[in-house]
C-alpha positions in Angstrom: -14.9 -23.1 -18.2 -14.8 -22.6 -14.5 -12.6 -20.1 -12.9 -9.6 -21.4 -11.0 -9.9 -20.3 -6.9 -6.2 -20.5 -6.6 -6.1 -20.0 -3.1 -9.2 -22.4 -2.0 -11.3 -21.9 1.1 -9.1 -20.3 3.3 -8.2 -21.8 6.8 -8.5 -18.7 9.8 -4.9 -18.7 11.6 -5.6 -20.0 15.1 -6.3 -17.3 17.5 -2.8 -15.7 19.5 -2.1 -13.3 21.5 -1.0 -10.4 20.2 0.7 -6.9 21.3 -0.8 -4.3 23.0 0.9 -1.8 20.6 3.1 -1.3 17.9 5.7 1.0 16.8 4.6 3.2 13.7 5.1 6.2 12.2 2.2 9.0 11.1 1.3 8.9 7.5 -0.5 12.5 7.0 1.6 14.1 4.2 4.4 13.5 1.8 7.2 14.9 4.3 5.9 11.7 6.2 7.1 9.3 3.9 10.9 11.0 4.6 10.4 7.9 7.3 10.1 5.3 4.8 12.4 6.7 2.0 15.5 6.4 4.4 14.5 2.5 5.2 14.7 2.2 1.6 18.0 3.7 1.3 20.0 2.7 -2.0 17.1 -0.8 -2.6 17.1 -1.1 -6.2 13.9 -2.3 -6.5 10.9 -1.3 -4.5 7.6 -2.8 -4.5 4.5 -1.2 -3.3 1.5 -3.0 -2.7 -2.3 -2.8 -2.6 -4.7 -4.9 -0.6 -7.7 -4.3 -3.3 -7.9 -3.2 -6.7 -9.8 0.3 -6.2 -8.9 2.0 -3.1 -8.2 6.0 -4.3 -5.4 6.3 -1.2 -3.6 3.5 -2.2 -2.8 4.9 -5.9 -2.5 8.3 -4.4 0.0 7.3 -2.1 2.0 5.1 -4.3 2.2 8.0 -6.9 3.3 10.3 -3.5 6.1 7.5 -3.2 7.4 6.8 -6.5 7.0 10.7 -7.2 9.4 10.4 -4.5 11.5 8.0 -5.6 12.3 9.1 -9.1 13.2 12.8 -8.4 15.2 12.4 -5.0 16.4 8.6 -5.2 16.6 8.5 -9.6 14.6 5.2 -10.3 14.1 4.9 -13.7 11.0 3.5 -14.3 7.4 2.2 -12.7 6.6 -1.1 -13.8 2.8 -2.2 -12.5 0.5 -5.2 -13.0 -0.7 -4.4 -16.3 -0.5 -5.6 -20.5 2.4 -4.8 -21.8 1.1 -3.6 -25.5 -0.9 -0.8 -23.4 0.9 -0.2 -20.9 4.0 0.8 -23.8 1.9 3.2 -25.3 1.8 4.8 -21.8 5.6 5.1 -21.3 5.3 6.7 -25.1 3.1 9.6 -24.3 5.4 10.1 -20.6 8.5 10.1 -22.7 6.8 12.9 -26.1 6.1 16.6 -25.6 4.6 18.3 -22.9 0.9 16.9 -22.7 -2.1 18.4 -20.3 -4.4 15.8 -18.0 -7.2 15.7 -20.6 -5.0 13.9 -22.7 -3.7 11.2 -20.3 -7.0 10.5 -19.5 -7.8 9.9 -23.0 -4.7 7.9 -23.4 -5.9 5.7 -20.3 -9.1 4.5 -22.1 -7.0 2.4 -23.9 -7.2 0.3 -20.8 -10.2 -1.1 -22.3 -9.8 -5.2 -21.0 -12.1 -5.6 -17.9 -11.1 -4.8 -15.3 -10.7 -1.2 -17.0 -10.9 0.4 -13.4 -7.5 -0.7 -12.8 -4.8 1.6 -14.8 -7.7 3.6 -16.5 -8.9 5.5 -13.9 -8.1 8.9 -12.8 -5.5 8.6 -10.4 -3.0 6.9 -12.6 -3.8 10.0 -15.1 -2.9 12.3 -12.5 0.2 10.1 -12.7 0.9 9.6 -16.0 0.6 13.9 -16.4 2.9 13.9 -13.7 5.7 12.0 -15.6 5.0 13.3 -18.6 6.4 17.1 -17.2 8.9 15.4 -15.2 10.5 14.0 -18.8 10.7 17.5 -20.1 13.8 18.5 -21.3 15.7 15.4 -19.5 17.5 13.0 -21.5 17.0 10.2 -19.3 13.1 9.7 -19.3 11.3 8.2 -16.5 9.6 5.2 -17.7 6.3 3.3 -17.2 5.7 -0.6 -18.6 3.4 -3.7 -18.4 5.2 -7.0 -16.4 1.6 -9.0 -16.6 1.7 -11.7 -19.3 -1.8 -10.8 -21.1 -2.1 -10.2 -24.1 -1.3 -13.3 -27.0 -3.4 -11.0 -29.5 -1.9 -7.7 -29.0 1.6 -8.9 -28.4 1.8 -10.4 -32.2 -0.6 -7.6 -33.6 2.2 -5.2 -32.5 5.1 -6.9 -34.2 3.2 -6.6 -37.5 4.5 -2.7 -38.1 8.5 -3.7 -36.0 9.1 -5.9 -39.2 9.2 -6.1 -42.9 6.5 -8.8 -44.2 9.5 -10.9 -45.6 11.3 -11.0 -42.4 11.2 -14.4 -40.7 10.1 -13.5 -37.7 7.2 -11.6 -39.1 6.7 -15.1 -40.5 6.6 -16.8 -37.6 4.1 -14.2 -36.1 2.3 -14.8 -39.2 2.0 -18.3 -38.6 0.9 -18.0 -35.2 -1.7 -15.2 -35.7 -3.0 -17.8 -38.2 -3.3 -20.8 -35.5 -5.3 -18.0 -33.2 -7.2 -16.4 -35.2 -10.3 -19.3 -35.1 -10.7 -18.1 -31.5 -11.4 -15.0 -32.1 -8.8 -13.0 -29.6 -10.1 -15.0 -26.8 -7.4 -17.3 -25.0 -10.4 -19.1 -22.2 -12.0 -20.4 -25.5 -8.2 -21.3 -26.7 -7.2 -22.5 -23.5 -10.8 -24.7 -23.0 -9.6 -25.6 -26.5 -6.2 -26.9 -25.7 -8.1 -29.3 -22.5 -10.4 -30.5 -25.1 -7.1 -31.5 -27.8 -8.7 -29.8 -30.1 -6.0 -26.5 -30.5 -2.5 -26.8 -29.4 -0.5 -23.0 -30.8 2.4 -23.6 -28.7 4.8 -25.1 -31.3 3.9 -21.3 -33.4 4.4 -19.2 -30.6 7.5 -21.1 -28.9 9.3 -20.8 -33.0 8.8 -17.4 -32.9 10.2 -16.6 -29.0 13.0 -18.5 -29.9 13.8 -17.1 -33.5 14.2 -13.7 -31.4 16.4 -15.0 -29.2 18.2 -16.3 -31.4 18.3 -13.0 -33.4 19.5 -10.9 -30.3 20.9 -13.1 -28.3 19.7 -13.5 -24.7 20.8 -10.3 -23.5 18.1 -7.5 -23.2 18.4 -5.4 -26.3 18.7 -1.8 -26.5 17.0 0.1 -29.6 13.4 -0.4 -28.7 12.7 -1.9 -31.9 15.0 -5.3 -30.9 13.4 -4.6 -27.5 10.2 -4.7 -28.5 10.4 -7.4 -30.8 11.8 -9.6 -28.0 9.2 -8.8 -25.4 6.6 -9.2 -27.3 7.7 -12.6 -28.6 8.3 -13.4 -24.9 4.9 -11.8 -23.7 2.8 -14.3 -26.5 5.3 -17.2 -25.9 4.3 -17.0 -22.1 0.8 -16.2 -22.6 -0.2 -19.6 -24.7 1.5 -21.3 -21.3 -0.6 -19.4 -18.9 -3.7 -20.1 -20.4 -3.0 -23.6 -21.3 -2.1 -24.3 -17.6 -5.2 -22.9 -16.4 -7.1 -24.7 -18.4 -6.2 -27.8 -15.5 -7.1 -25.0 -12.9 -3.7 -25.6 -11.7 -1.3 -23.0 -9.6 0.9 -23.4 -12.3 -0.9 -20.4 -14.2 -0.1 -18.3 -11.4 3.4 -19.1 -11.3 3.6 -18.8 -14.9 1.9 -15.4 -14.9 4.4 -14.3 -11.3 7.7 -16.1 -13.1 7.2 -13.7 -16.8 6.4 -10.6 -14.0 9.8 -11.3 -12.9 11.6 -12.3 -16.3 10.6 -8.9 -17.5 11.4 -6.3 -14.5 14.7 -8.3 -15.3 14.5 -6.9 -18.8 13.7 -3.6 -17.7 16.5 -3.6 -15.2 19.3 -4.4 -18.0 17.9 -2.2 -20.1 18.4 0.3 -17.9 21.3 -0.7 -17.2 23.7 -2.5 -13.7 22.6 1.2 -11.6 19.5 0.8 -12.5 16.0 1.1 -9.9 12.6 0.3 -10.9 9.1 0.6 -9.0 6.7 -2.3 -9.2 3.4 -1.7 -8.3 1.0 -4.9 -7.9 -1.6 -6.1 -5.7 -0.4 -7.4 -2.0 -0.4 -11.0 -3.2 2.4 -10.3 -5.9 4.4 -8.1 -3.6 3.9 -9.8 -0.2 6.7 -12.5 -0.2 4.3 -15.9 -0.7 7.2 -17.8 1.2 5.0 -16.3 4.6 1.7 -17.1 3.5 -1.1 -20.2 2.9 0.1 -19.7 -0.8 3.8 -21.8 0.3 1.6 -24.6 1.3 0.2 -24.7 -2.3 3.7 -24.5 -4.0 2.5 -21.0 -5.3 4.8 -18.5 -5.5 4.9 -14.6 -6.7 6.8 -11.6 -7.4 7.9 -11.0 -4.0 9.4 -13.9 -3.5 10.9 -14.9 -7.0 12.8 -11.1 -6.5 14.4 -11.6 -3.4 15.6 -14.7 -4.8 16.9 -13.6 -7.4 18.4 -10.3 -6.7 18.8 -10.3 -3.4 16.5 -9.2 0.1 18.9 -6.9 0.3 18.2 -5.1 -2.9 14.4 -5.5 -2.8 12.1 -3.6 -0.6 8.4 -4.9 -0.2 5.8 -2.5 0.8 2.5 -3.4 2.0 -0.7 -1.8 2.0 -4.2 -2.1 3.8 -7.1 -0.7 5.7 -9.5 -0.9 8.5 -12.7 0.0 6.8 -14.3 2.5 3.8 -15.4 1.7 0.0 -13.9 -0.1 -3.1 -15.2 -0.2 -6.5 -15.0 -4.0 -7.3 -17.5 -5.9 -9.3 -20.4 -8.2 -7.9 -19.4 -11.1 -10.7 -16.7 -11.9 -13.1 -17.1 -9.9 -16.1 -20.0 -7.5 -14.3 -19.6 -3.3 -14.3 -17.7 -1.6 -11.6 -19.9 0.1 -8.5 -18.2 1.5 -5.5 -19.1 -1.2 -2.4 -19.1 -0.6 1.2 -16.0 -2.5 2.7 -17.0 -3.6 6.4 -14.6 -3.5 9.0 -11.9 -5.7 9.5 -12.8 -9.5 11.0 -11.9 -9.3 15.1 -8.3 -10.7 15.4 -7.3 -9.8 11.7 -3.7 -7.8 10.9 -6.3 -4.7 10.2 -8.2 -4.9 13.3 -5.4 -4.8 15.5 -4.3 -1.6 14.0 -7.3 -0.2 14.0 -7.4 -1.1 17.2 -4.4 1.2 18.3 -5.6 4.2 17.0 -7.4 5.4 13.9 -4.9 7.3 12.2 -2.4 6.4 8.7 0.7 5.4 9.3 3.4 3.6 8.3 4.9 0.5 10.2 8.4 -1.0 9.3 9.5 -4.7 9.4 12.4 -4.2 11.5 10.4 -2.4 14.4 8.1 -5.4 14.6 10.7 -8.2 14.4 10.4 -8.7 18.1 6.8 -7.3 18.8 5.3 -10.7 18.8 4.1 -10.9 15.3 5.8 -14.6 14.1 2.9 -16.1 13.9 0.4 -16.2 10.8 -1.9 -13.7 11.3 -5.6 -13.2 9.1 -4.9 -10.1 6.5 -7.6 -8.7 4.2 -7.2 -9.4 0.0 -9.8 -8.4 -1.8 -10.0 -8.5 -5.6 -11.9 -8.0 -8.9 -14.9 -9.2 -7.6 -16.6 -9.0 -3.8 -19.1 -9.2 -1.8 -19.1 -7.6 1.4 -21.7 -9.6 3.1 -19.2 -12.5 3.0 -15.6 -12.5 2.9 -14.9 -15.9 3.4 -11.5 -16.5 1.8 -10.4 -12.8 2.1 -8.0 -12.8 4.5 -4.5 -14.5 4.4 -2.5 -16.0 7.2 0.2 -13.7 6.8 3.8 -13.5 8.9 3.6 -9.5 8.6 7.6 -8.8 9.0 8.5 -11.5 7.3 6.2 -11.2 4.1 6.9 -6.9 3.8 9.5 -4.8 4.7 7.3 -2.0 5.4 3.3 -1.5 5.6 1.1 1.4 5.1 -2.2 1.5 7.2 -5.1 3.1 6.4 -8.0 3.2 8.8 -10.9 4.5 6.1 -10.4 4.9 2.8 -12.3 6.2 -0.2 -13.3 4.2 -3.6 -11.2 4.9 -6.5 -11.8 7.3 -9.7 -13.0 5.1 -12.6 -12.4 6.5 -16.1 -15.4 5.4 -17.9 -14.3 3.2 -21.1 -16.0 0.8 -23.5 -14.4 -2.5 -22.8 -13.2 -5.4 -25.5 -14.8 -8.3 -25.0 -12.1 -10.5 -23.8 -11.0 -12.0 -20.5 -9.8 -9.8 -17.7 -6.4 -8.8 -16.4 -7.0 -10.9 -13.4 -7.8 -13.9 -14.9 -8.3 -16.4 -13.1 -6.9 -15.5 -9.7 -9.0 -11.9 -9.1 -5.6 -10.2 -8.1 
């Protein structure tokens, strides 16, 4: 089955002028982020990006931000581009007794669906150890969750132990467990499957979603057993869609996989309930509003852009992150092990470039500073996913209207490869499929 390039061969914005300088802000410490915590004032949700999969800074700072966040500004939660059935276990061990590192990094092997690098790595344990103390002793707990729609599998394996056999939900779970099984926990072979007219589960799956709602009704409940039960109904409902529709190699995967992102920080938001604030963190080309980039053109949109619509611009704040130059760990093919790459320096006339260009240290820039610094114009910024190759990076860079597509942007002129946690992986597609972000 061939993987989907959902973006194509990207077309280079046309060459512009652009300003001499910008006004920005020094990024050096976590009293420097005092800067973007007042533009973010009483947002409810905040997104912060990432322009690669494994860059160490950019985890590092987001934890410095959303440490930030939850103990001055109370969000509740951190909701990031990740399964759901895993990602739960996570907001488990945050909200149990006091636990030391060693454990979290266990815990994060469970990460175990390539790419592992992703949430099982060492930075998110450092993370995941801080929330854990933070939740000590507080009856409110901090929260961590999945929004990504992976996981058919998992999401019905874990209503087995919610419900008694003779339920009729378990039933219905039954039934579709059954209709998977002859694939063997592999949705690509389901979805190739589905092209061919040989499988079709969505009748089992669609019951079963809509046995739930039916059950709670369509608000989100609130004992995490309802909860659950619902999300993961929703998760394996939405999953059999996304794979089916990528079978086609259409966009509509990706706005499948963007639209359940959104349906469940909606979840998590009324369950926290109407004074509720959540983090997202996701890669730039779920956070970046698509409405101002080549994706618009494609009738792909993302998370970005499906929140301010529906909640508000005024009560979502989109945070961007990139960098001049340094080292990623990425993988040379689909499917390959993880190495830590070189990443060359931005293309000449690129968003990074220009930065770099006025001065090599971090900092942060803010959307309302650059409204009128001539920067309406699409301008090439760096994306780089699962897999890369640094000798070419055609298609890498996005025509991007910077202060229209972020609120705020964090620059990093070199930055280091991120911390791997070393974990046997289950053979079955990756996080990313089929996009790379």
């Amino acid at each position: 089955m061939a993987v989907l390039l959902l973006f194509g061969c990207r077309k280079e914005p046309a060459a512009t002028a652009l300003p001499s300088s910008l006004p920005s802000y020094p990024l050096r410490s976590s009293t420097d982020l005092d800067t973007l915590l007042a533009a973010i004032g009483d947002t409810r949700i905040v997104m912060l990006g990432e322009s690669t999969h494994g860059t160490s800074e950019y985890y590092r700072w987001r934890t410095a931000i959303s440490q930030r966040l939850i103990a001055e500004k109370g969000f509740d939660a951190i909701a990031v581009e990740g399964e759901w059935a895993d990602s739960w276990r996570v907001n488990q061990f945050i909200s149990g007794p006091r636990r030391d590192s060693a454990a979290a990094v266990t815990l994060l092997q469970q990460y175990d669906r390539w790419p592992t690098w992703m949430w099982g790595n060492y930075e998110v344990a450092s993370l995941v150890t801080w929330l854990n103390a933070f939740n000590q002793g507080r009856a409110e707990k901090a929260g961590f969750y999945g929004l990504d729609v992976y996981g058919i599998w998992e999401s019905l394996q874990e209503l087995r132990p919610l419900l008694p056999a003779s339920d009729s939900l378990q039933q219905y779970a039954e039934a579709a467990r059954r209709c998977f099984q002859p694939f063997s926990a592999d949705p690509i072979g389901y979805a190739s499957a589905v092209a061919n007219s040989s499988a079709d589960c969505r009748a089992q799956v669609e019951r079963l979603h809509r046995a739930a709602e039916r059950r709670y009704g369509s608000a989100t409940a609130r004992s995490d057993t309802a909860f659950l039960i619902q999300q993961n109904a929703l998760v394996a409902y939405n999953a059999e869609r996304y794979y089916t529709a990528a079978a086609s190699n259409s966009a509509l995967s990706w706005n499948i996989r963007d639209g359940h992102m959104l349906e469940t920080l909606g979840r998590l938001l009324d369950r926290y309930g109407p004074a509720s604030k959540i983090i997202v963190w996701a890669h730039n080309t779920h956070v970046g509003d698509a409405r101002y980039t080549d994706m618009a053109a494609s009738g792909t949109v993302n998370l970005g852009q499906l929140a301010r619509e529906a909640f508000g611009p005024e009560n979502v704040f989109l945070v961007g992150f990139g960098s001049y130059s340094g080292s990623v760990i990425a993988a040379d093919a689909w499917g390959a092990p993880y190495r830590s790459m070189a990443m060359p320096r931005a293309r000449r006339g690129s968003w990074e470039e220009l930065l770099h260009s006025q001065g090599t240290g971090d900092r942060i820039l803010l959307s309302r500073d650059l409204r009128n610094a001539g920067l309406d114009k699409p301008i090439g910024h760096r994306a780089v996913g699962v897999t890369y190759n640094p000798a070419s990076e055609n298609g890498n860079y996005v025509p991007t209207v910077i202060p229209m597509r972020y609120d705020a942007f964090l620059y990093f002129d070199h930055t280091r490869p991120l911390t791997p946690i070393p974990v046997r992986r289950r053979n079955e597609p990756p996080d990313t499929y089929p996009s790379g972000f």
